[in-house]
TORKOLTI-403390 format. One record per residue: x, y, z of N, C-alpha, C in turn. Coordinates in steps of 0.05 Angstrom, whole numbers, plus 5000, padded with zeros to 4 digits. Example, Ala and Ser with C-alpha at 12.3 -4.5 7.8 and 13.67 -1.06 7.14 Angstrom:
526448865156524649105156526449345156/525749555142527349795143525850015157/
***
This chain:
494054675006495554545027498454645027/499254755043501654785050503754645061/506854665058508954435057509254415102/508954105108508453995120510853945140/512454035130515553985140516053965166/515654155177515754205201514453945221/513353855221511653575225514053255240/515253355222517153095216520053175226/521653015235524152975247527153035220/525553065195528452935166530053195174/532953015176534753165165535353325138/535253575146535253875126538153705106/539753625116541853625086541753455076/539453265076538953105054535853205037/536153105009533453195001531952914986/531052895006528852655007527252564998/526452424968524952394949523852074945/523551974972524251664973522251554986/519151624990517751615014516451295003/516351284980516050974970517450714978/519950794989522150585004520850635033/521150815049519750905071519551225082/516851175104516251495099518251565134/518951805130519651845159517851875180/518351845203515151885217515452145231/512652225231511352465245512452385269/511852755287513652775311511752575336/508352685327506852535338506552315338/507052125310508051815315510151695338/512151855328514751825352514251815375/511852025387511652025414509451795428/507651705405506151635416507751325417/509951265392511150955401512951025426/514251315437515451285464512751255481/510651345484509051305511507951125505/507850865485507650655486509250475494/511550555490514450345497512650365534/512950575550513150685569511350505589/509350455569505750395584507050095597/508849995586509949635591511649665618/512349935618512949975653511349805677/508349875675506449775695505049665677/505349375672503749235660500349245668/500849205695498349245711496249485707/497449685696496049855686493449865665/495249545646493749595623492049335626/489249495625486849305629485049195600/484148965612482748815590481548935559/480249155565479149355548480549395534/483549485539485749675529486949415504/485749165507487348965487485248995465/482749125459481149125438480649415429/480349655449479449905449480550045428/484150075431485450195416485450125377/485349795383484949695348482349775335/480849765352478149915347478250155332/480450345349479450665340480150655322/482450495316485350485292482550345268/481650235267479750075247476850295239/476950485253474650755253475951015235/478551055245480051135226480051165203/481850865199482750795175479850685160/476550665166475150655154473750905130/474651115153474451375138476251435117/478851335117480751405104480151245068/478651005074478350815047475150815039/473651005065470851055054469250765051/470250625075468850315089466850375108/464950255093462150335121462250195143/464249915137463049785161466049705174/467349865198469449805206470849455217/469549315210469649055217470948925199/470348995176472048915155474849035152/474649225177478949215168479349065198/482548985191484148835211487148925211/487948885234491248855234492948705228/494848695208496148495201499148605200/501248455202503648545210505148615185/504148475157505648655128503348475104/503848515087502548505059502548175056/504548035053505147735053503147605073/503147695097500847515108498347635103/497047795103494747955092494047815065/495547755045494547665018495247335027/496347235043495446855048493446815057/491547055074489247055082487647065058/487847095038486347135003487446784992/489746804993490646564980490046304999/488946355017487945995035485646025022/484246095019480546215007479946154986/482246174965481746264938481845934925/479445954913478745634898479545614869/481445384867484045494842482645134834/482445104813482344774793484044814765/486144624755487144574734486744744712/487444904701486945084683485745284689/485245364711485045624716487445854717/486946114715490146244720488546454734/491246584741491246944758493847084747/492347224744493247464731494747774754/497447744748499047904749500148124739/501948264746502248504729505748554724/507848564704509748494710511048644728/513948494744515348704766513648714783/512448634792510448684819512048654840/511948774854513048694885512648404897/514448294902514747974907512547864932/511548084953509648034970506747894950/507048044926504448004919504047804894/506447634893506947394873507247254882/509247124900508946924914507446704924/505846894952503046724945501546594926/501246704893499846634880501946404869/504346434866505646254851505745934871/505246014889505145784921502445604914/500345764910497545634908497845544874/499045614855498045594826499245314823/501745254831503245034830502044764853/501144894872499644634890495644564868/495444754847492344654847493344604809/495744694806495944604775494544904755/493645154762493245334753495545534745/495045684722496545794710497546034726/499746214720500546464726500646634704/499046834696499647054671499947284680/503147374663504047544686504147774657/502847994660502248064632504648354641/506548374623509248654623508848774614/509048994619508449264605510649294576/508449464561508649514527511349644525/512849664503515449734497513650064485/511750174495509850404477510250664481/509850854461509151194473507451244494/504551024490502051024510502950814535/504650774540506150514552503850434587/502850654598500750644616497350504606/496450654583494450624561494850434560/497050284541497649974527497549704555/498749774579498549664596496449634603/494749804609491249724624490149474605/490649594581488449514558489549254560/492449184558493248884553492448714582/493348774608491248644628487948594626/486648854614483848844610482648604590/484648524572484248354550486248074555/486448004574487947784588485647514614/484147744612481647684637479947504619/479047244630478047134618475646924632/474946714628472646534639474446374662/477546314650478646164669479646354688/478846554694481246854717479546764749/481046684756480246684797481546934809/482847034793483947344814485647454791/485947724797487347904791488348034812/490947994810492748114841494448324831/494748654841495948814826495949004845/496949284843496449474861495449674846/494849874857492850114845494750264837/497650324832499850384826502550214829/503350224800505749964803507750044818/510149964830511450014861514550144848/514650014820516350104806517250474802/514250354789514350664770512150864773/510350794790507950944791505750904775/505550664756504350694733501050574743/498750834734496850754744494450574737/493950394756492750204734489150264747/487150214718484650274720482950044732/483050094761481649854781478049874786/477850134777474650074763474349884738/475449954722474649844692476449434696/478449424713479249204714477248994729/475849134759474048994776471348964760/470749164739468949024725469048824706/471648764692471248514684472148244701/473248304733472748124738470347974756/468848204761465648104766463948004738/464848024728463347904701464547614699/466547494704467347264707468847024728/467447264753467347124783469947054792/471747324780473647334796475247494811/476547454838477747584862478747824848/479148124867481048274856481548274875/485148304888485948354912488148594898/488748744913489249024912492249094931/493749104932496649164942496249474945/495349664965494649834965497450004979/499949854983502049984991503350194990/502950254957504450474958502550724939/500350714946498350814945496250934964/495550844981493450864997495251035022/494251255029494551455045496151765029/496551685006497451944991495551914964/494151774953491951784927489951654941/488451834925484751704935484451494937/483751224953481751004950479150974962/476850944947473850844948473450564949/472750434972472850174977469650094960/468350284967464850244958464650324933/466550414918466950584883467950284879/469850154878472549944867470749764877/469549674904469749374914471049154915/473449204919475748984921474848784938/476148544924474748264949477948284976/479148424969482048454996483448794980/484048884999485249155001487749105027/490349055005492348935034494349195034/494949385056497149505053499049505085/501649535075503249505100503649895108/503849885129503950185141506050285135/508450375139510550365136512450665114/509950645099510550785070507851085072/506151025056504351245045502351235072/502351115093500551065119502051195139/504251265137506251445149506851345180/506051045180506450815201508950705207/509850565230512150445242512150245218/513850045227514949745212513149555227/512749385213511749115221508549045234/506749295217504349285217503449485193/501149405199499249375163496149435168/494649445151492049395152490649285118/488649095124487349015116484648995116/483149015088479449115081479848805069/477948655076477648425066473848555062/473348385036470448425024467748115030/466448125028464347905030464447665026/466047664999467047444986469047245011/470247305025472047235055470347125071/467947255079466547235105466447005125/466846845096465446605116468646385112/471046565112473946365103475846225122/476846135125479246095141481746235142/481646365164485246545168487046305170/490046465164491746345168492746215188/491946325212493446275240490846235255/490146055275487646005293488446185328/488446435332489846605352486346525370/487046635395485446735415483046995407/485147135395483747475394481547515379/481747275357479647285339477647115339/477447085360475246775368472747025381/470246865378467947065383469147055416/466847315433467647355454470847315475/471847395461474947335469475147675494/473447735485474048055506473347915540/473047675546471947595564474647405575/476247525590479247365594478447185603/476247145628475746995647474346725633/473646695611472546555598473446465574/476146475578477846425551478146115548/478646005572479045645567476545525567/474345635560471645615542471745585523/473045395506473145435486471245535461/472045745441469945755430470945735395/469145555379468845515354468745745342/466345885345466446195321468546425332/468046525307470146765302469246915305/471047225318469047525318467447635290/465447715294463447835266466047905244/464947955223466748115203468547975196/470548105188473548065174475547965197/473148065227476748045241477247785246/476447505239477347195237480447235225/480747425207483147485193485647625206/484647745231486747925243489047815251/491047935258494047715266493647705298/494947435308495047435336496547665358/495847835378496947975393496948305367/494948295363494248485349494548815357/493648735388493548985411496049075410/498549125400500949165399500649375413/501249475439501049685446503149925439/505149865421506750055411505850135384/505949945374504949915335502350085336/500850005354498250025343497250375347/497650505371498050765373499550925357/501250835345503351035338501351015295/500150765293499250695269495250945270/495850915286492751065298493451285290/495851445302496051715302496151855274/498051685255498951655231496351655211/494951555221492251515203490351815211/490551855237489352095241489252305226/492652375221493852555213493052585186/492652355167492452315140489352415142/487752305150484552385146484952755154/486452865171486953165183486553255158/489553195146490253295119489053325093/487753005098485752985074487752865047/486352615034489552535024488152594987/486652744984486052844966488453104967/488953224982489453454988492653414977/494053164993496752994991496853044967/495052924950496552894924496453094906/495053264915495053464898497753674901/498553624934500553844936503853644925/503353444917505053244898504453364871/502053444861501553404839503453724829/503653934838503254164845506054184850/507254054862511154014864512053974841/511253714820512253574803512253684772/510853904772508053994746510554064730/512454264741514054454726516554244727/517854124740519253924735519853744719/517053644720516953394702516953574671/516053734670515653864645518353884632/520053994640522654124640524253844630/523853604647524953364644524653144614/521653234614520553144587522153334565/521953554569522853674545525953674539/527353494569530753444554530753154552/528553064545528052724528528652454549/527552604587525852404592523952334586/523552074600521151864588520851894622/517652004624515352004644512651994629/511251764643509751674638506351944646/504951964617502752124614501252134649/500752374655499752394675496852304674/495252224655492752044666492651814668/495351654666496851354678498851384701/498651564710500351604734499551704763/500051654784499651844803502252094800/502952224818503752474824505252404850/504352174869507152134897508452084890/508751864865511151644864511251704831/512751624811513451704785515951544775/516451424753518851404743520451614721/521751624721524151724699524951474689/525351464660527451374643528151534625/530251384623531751554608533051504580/533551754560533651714533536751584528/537951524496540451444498542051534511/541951934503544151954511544752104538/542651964559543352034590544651754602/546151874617548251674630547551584660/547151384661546151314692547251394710/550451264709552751344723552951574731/552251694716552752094716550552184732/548852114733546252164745546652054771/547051824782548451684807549651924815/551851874805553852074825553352294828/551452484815550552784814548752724840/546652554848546452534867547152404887/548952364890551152284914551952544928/552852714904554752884908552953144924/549453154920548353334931545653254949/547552984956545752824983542252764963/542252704945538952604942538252364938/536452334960535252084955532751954945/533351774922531751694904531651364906/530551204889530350934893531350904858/532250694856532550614822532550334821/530250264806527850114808528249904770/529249734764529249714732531249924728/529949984704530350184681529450494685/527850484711526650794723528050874750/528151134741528751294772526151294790/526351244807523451284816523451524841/521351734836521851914846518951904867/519351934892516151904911516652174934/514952404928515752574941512752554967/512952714986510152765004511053045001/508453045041508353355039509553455049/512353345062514553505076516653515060/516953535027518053565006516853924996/519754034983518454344977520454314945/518954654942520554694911523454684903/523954784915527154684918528654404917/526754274937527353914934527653874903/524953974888525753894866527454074836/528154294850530454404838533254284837/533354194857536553984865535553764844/533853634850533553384827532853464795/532253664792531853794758535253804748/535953984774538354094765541153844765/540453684779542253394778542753224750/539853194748538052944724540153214704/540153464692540153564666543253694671/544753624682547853734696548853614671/
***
């Protein structure tokens, strides 16, 4: 795979290593949220069909993209926080039960649980990563050995948001099918640049907001809700998700059931006719590419870098606990933060600093050079 640049709108004098905060959007995104803005010109234009058709394709897509057989089970949801209350209305919590966390998590994906653990009297174990050499290794293993008879969920992402650190969601979903409990999956800053197998993992929720690695607008998302849901209560009681709702003329009919599938879960006014095209295109593009392909041409940027970095006594975490988009740096005594700040100030790079890690998230409109400026910064 070759560098993608050209694709995208970024300003050449910055060097852009940040796609974990957000990704810039494709030219084709852009256009399709202008001839969406556009379509609200003649409302009249846009016919009944056009309020289900488009979420449709967007849900055909993005089924290919997570290797979901049955497009029904994804939905539109506007960010991660409501997508996982749709887990947390569902989820059957009694006095001594707990859920299991992972430390530093992104606050979308604690909350909730800390909302439900305190209304049912269940615990929170929020297990932090090892002070270790194996510090990825020591982390799995200490969640893996945290899981227990009382676990109703394990809520985590398939890469921590921090640092990249990758956590083993095969080997974790098997112990929590062994003790009948939820895995919900924060697939944010993962899913559209590293592999996910919805039918390999079987997550009971797969929540990600678009925004980042989905190479999507703001203020929409998608969500794979699993079997375990089927039969749940959403958050919000909308129109769109009521069975036969494609029937305007028959809407003050009221009706009790929900559309088949997952979509009882979808958010109201879902048809966004801006969001939802421009989220379509974005997903296109990713399946084009192939997001096997993504991370390898990440993997393939970082190889000689990271090498170089390790050997002047950063701390990057073993590449079979890591992905290759997103990554942290820390750093040894005697590197200076401050110094490192201002080196990149001074040669426009943008990074996120996250804790105690630099966190570095490149894509495919990132080249060799990007990370020559950042070798040559970090060791100045």
């Amino acid at each position: 795979m070759d560098c993608k640049k050209s694709h995208f709108q970024l300003d050449h004098s910055f060097t852009y290593l940040n796609c974990a905060y957000m990704s810039p959007l494709l030219k084709k995104v852009e256009q399709a949220g202008i001839e969406g803005i556009k379509r609200k010109r003649n409302p009249f234009k846009i016919s009944p069909d056009e309020f289900f058709g488009e979420t449709d394709k967007l849900r055909n897509e993005y089924a290919k993209l997570i290797n979901a057989k049955d497009p029904k089970r994804i939905v539109v949801i506007p960010s991660v926080s409501y997508g996982m209350a749709n887990v947390a209305k569902n989820l059957s919590l009694s006095k001594g039960d707990n859920i299991i966390l992972v430390g530093e998590q992104f606050p979308s994906n604690v909350y909730p649980w800390r909302s439900i653990a305190s209304e049912s009297g269940a615990e929170i174990v929020t297990i932090t990563p090892p002070d270790s050499k194996e510090r990825g290794k020591d982390w799995n293993e200490k969640i893996m050995n945290a899981i227990n008879s009382k676990t109703k969920l394990v809520a985590l992402g398939n890469v921590h948001w921090a640092d990249g650190t990758r956590f083993n969601l095969q080997a974790i979903r098997k112990l929590t099918r062994e003790v009948g409990a939820w895995l919900a999956i924060d697939g944010t800053q993962s899913v559209g640049a590293l592999p996910f197998d919805v039918i390999e993992i079987k997550p009971d929720a797969l929540i990600c907001a678009g925004y980042k690695w989905l190479m999507g607008p703001y203020s929409i998302g998608l969500a794979y809700y699993g079997p375990a849901l089927d039969k749940g209560s959403p958050v919000e009681e909308n129109w769109i998700n009521r069975y036969e709702s494609e029937n305007f003329a028959n809407l003050v009919n009221y009706n009790d059931d929900y559309q088949p599938g997952a979509l009882r879960y979808e958010v109201g006014e879902h048809s966004n006719f801006i969001l939802v095209p421009m989220m379509l295109e974005a997903v296109k593009q990713l399946n084009k590419w192939g997001v096997k392909n993504i991370q390898q041409y990440c993997k393939n940027l970082i190889e000689e870098p990271v090498a170089k970095l390790r050997k002047a006594g950063f701390r990057i975490e073993d590449e079979s606990f890591r992905s290759s988009h997103l990554f942290g740096i820390r750093l040894a005594e005697h590197h200076k933060m401050e110094k490192i700040k201002a080196a990149f100030d001074k040669h426009n790079i943008l990074v996120s600093f996250r804790g105690d890690s630099i966190r570095v998230s490149p894509n495919v409109y990132n080249t060799v050079d990007d990370f020559t400026q950042l070798t040559q910064s970090l060791l100045a």
